[in-house]
MDTraj code that builds the backbone (N, CA, C; nanometers):
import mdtraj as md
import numpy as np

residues = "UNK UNK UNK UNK UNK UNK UNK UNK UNK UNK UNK UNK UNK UNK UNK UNK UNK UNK UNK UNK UNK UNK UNK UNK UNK UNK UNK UNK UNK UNK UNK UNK UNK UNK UNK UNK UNK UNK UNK UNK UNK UNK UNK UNK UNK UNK UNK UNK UNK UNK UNK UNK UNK UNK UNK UNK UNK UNK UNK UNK UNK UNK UNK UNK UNK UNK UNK UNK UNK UNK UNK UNK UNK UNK UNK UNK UNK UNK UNK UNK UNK UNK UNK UNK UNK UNK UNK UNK UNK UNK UNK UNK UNK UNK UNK UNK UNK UNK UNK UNK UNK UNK UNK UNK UNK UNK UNK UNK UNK UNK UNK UNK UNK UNK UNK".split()
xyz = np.array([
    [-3.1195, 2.6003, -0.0016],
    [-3.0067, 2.5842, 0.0861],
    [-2.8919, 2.5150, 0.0135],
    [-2.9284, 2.4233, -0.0657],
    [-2.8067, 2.3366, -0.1377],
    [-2.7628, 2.4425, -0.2476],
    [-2.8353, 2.5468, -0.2774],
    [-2.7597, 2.6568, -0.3988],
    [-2.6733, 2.7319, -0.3046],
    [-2.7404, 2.7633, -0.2079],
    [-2.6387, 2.8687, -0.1106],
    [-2.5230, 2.7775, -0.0619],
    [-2.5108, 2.7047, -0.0355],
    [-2.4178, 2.5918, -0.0147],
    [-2.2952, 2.5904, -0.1278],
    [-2.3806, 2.5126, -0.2776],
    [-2.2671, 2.5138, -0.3582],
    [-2.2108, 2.6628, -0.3961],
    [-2.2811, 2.8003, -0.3681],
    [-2.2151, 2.8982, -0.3891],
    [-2.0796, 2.9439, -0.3094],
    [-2.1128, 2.8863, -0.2009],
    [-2.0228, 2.9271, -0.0736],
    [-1.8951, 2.8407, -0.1328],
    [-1.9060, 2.7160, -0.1468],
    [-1.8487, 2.6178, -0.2019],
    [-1.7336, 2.6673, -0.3193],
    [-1.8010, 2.7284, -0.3755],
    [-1.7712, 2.7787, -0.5369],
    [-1.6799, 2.9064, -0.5172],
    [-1.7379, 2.9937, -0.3884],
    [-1.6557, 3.1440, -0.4023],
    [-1.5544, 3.1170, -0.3079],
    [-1.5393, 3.0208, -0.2627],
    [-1.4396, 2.9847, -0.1648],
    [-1.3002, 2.9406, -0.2629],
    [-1.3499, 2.8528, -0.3642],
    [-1.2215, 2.8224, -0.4464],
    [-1.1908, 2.9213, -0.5318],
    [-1.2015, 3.0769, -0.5644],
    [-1.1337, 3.1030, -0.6752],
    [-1.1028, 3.2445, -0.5498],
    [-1.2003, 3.2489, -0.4484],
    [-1.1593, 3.3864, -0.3075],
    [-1.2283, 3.4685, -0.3924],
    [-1.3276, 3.4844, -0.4449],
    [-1.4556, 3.5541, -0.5321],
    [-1.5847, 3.5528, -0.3978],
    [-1.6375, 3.6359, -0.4136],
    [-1.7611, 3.6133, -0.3491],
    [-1.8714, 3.7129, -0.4165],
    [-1.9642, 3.6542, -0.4475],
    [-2.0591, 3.7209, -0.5696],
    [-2.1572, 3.8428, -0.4499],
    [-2.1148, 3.9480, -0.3827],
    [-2.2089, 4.0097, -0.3268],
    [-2.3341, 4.0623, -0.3722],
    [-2.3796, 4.0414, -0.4778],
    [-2.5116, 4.0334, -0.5575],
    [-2.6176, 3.9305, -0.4716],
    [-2.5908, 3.7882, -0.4949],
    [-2.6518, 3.6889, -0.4574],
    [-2.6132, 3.6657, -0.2775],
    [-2.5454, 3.7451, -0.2120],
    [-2.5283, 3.7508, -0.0839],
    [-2.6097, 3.8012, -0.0383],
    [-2.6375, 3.9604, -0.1147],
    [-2.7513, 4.0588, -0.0548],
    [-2.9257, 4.0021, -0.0503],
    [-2.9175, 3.8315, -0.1381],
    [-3.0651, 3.8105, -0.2067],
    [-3.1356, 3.7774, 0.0013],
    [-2.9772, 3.7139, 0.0309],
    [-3.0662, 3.6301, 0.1442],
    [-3.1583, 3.6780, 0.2693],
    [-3.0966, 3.8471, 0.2962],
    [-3.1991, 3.9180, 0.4375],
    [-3.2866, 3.9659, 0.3315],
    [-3.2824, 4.0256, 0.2124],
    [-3.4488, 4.0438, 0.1052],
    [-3.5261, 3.9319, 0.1393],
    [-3.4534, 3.8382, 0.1464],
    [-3.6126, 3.6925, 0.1080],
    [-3.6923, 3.6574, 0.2312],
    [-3.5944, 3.6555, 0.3562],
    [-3.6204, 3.6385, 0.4578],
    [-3.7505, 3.6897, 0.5376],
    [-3.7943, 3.8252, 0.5227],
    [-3.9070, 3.9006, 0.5315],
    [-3.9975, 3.8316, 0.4769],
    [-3.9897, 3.8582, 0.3219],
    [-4.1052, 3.7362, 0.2414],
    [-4.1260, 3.6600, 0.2759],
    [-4.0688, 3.5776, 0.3369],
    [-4.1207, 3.4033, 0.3683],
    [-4.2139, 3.4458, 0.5076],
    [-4.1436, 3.5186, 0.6238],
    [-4.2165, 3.4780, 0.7751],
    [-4.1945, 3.6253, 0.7608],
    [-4.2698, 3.7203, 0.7212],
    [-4.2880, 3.9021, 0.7178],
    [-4.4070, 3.9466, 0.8483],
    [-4.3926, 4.0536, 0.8826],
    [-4.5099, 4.1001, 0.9690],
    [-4.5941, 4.0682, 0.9765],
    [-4.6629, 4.0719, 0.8072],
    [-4.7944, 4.0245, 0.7992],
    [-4.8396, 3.8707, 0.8196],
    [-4.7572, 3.7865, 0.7903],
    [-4.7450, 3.6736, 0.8457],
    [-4.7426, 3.6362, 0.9793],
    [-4.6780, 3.7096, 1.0592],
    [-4.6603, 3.6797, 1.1912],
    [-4.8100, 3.7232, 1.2439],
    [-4.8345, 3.8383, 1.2308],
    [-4.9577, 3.9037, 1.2410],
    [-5.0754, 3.8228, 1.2531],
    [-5.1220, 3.7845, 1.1511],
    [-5.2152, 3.6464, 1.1314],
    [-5.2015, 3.6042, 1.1874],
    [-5.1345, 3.4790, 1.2001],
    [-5.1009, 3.3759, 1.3155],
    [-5.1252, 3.3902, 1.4443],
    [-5.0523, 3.5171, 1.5223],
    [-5.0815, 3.6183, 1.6115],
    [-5.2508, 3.5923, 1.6621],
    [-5.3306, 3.6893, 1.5388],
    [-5.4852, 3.7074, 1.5852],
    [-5.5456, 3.6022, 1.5882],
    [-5.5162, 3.4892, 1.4662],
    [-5.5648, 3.3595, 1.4933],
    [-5.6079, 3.2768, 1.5787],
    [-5.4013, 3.2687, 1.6524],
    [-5.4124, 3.1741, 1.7857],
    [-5.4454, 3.2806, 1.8794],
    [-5.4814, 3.3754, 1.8754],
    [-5.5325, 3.4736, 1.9609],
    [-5.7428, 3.4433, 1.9828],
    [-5.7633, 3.4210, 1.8390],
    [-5.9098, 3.4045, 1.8306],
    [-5.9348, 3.2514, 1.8584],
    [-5.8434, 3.1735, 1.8911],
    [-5.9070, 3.0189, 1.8570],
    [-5.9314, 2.9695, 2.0457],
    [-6.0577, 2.9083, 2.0370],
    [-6.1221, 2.9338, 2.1385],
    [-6.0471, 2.8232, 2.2384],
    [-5.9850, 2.7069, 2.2046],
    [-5.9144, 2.5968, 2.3010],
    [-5.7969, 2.6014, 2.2440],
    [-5.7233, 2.4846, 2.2828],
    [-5.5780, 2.4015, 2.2722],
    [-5.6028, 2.3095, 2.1262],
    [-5.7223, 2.2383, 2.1097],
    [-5.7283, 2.1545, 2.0062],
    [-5.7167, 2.2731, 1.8462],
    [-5.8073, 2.3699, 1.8728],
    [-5.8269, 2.4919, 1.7353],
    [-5.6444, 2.5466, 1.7439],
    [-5.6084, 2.5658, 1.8173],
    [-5.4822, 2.6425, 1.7939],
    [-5.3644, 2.5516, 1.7443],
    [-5.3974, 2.3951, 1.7673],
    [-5.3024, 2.2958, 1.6868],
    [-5.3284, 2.3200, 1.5832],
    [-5.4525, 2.3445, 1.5219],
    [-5.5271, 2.3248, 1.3489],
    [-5.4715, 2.4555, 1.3125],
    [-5.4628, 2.5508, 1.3769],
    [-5.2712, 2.6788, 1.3247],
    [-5.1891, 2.6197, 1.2807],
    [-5.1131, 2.5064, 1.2989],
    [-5.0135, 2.4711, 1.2208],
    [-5.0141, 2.4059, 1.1175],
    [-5.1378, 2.3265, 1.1004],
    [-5.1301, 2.2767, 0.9453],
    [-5.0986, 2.3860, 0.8441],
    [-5.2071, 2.4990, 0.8422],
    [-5.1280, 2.5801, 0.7340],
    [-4.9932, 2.6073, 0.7310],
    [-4.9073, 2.6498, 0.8488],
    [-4.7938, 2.6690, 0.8912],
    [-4.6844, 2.5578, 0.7836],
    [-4.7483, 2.4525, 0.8296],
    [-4.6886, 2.3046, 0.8296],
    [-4.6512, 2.3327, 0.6419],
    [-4.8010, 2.3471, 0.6212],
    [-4.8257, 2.3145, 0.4439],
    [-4.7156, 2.3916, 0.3745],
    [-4.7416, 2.5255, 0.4427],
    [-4.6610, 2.6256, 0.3853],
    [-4.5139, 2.6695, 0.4124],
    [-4.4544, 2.5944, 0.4444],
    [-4.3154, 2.5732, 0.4717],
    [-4.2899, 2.4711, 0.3965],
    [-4.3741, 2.3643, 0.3611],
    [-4.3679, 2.2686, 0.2499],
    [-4.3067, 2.3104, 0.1367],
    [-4.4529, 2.3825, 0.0941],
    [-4.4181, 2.4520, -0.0112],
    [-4.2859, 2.5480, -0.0693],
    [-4.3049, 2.5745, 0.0618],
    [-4.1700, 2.6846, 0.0002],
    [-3.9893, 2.6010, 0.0158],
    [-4.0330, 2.5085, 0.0964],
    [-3.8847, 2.3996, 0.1209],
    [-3.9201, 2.3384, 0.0025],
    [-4.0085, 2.3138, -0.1014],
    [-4.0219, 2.2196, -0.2235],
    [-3.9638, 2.3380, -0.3280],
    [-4.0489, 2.4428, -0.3789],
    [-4.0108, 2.5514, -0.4240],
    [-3.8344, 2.5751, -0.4523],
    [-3.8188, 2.5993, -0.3049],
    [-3.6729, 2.6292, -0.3001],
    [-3.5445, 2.5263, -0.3011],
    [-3.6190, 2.3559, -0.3150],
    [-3.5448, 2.2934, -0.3425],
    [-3.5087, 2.2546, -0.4767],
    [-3.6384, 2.3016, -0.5635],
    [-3.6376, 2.2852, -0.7111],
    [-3.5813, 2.4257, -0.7527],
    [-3.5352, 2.4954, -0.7005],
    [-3.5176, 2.6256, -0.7922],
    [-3.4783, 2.6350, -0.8739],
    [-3.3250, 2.5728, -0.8856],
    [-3.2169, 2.5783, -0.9927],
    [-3.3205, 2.5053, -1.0925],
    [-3.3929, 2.3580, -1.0389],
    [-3.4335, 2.3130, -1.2064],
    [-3.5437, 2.3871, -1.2504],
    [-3.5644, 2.4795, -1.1868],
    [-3.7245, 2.5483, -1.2044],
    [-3.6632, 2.6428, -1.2919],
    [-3.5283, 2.7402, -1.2518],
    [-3.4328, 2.8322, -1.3216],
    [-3.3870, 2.7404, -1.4926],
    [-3.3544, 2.6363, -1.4638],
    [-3.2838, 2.5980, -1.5954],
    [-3.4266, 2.5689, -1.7040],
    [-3.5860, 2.5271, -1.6444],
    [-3.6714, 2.5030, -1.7173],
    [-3.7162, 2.6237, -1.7999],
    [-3.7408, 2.6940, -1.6853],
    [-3.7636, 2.8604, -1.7386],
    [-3.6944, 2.9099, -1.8265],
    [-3.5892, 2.9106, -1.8240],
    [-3.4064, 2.9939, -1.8457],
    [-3.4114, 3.1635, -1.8693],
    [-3.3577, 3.1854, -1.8963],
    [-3.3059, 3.3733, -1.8741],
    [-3.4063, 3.4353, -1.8646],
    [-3.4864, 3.3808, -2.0006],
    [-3.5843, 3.4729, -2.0888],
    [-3.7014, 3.4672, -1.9755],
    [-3.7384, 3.3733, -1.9502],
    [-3.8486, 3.3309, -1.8629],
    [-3.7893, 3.3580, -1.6846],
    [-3.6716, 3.3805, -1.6738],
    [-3.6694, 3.4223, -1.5338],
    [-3.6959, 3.6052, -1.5347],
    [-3.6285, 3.6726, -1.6485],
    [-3.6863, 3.8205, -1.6527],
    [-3.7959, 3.8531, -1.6619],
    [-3.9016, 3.7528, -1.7490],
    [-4.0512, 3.7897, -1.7166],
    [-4.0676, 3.7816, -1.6714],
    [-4.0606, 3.6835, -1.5413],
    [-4.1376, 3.6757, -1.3755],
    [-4.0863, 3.7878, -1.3046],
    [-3.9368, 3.8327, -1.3211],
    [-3.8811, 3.9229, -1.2362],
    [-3.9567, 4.0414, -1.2889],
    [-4.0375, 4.0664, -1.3998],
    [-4.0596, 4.2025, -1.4307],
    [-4.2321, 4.2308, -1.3655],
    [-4.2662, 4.0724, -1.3872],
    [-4.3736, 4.0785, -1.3644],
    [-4.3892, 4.0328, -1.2222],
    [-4.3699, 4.0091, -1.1338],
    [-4.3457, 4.0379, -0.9823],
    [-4.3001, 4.2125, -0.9786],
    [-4.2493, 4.2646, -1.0478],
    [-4.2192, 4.3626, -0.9849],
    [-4.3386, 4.4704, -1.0190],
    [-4.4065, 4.4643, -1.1315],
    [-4.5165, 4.5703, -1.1191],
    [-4.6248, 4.4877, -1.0882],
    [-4.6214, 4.3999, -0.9731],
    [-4.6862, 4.3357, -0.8996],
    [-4.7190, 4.4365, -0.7639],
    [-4.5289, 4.4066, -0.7544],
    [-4.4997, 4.4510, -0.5774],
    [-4.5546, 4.6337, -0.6181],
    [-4.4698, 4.6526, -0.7653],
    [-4.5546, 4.8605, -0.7320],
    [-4.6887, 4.8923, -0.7245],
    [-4.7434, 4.8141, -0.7800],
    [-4.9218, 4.7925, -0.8000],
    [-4.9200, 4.8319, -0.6345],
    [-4.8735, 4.7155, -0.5536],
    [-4.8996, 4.6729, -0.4165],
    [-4.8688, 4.8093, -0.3779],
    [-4.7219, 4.8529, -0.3624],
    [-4.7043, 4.9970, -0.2857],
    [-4.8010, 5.1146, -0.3158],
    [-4.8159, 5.1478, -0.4337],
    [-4.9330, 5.2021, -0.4960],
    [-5.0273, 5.2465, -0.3564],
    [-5.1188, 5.1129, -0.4011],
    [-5.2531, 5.1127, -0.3152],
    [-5.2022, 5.1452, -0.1601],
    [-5.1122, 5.0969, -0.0585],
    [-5.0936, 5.0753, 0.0347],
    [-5.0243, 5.2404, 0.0317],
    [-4.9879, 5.2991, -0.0467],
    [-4.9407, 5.4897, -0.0054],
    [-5.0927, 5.5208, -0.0155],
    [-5.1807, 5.5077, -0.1250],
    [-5.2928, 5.5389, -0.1347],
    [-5.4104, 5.5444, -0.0291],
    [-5.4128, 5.3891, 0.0385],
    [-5.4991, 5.3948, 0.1492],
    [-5.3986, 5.4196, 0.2489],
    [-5.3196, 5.4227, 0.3071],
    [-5.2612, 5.5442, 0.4099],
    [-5.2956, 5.6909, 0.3965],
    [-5.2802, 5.7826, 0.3045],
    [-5.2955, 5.8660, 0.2593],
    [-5.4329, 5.8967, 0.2834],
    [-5.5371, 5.8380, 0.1891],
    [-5.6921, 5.8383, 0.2606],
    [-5.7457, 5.8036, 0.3591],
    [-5.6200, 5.7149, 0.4664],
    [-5.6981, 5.7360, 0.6054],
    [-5.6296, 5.8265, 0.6993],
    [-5.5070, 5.9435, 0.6525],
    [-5.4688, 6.0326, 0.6872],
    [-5.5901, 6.1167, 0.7192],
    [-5.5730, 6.1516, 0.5254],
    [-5.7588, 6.2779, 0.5015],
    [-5.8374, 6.2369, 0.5738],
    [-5.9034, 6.1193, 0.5970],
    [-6.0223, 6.0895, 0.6765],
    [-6.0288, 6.1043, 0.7990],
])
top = md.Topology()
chain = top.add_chain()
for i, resn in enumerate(residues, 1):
    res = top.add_residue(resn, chain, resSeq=i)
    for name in ("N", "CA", "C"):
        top.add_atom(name, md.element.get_by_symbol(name[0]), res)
traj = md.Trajectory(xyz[None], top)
């Protein structure tokens, strides 16, 4: 939030606005709280038999918003530790991550078409 901040900050003084890093923010948004996320949670507090089990839902919740508010508060120094070289390997390697992922997921659609 404090990068999106000083960007806003930044494209405001020269009347620039970087629509690259504008488009990053409805991409990420999915990732963090996506279907499948909601989903879970969903069957969870759906399966948890009282009021006390369906509080013990939010610790993970809790943890994992942690994480990603820690994550995303270190980014930039996580970006400057890494730097270029080391942010294109993750970007390359997340990405034949995510095709791996589509892959399988056309694959088993597909075979539970045939089936």
């Amino acid at each position: 939030m404090m990068l999106g901040k000083h960007q806003i900050i930044e494209s405001g003084q020269d009347g620039k606005s970087d629509k690259e890093l504008i488009a990053f923010v409805p991409l990420s948004i999915p990732l963090l709280a996506g279907p499948g996320a909601m989903s879970n949670m969903i069957i969870a507090a759906h399966q948890a038999p009282n009021f006390i089990n369906q509080t013990f839902l939010l610790l993970p919740c809790l943890a994992v918003s942690l994480l990603i508010w820690i994550t995303l508060s270190f980014a930039e120094n996580i970006s400057k530790v890494i730097g270029t070289i080391g942010t294109k390997i993750i970007t390359r390697v997340m990405g034949l991550l995510l095709g791996s992922m589509a892959i399988e997921f056309i694959t088993r659609g597909v075979l539970d078409i045939i089936a």
